[in-house]
N, C-alpha and C positions, 0 to 999 in steps of 0.2 A: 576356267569355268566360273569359279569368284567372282569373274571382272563384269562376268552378265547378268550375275544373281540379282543384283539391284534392277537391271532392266525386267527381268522377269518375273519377281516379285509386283513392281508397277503394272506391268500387262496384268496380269491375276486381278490386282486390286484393282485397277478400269473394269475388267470384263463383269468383275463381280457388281462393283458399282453398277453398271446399266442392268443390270439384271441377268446377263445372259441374252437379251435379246438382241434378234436377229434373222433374220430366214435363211437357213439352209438352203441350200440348192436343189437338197433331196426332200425338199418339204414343197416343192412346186412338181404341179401334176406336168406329164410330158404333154406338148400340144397337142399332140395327136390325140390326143386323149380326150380333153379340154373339148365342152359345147362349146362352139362359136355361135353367137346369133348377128345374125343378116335380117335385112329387110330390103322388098322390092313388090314388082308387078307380074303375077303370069301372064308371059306370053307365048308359053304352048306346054301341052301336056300329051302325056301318053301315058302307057299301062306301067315303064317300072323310072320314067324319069320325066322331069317338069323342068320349064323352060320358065326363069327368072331372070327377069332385066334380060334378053337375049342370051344369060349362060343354060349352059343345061345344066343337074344335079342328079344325081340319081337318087332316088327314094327308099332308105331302108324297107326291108319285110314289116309288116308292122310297125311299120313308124305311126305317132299320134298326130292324126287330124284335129284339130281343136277350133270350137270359135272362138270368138274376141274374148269371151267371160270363161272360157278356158273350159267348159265343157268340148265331150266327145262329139266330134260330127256322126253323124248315121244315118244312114238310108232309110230305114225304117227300122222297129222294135229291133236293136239289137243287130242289126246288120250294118256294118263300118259303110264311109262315106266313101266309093270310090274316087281314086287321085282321077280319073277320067274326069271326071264329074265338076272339075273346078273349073270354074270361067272365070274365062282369057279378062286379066285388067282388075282380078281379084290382090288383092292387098294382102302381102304374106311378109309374117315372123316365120326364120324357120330356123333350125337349129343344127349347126353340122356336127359331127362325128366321126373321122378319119374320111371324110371329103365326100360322107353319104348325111343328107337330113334323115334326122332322128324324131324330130318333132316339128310341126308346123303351126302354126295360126293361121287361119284363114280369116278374110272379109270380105264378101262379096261385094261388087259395087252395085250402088242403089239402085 
């Protein structure tokens, strides 16, 4: 045990040296977890999933619609923006969450 004392003493005084730093492995969220953000084009919609670049996504329950300046879309005083309601060739940020968007940006084209 003596003969590694000198190695392990050196490790101690490296680790200490850097600080300690380093990342954990338990210090990184699990991906599934993790927003992803994507960017692409609507090219079709329905009531609970939207078709970007040709894939489809499904759309969380209350997921946020947002425009470019990161306000809420809405139909009128307080009534959300239905995902119906997006046209085809509209320009989307969107955000996944266990392979469902969570959050969108919309841009309507001119």
């Amino acid at each position: 045990m003596t003969k590694y004392q000198g190695t392990i003493v050196l490790a101690i005084a490296l680790f200490a040296a850097q600080g300690g730093a380093g990342v954990a492995f338990g210090d990184q969220a699990p991906e599934a977890v993790v927003l992803q953000a994507k960017t692409g084009y609507v090219t079709g919609v329905s009531a609970n999933d939207i078709q970007i670049d040709g894939y489809n996504y499904r759309i969380k329950v209350g997921a946020e619609l947002l425009d470019p300046e990161g306000e809420p879309l809405v139909e009128s005083e307080g009534v959300p923006f239905p995902v119906t309601k997006i046209a085809l060739n509209s320009s989307v940020k969107f955000f996944l969450k266990a392979g469902e968007i969570q959050k969108m940006i919309v841009t309507f084209p001119q």
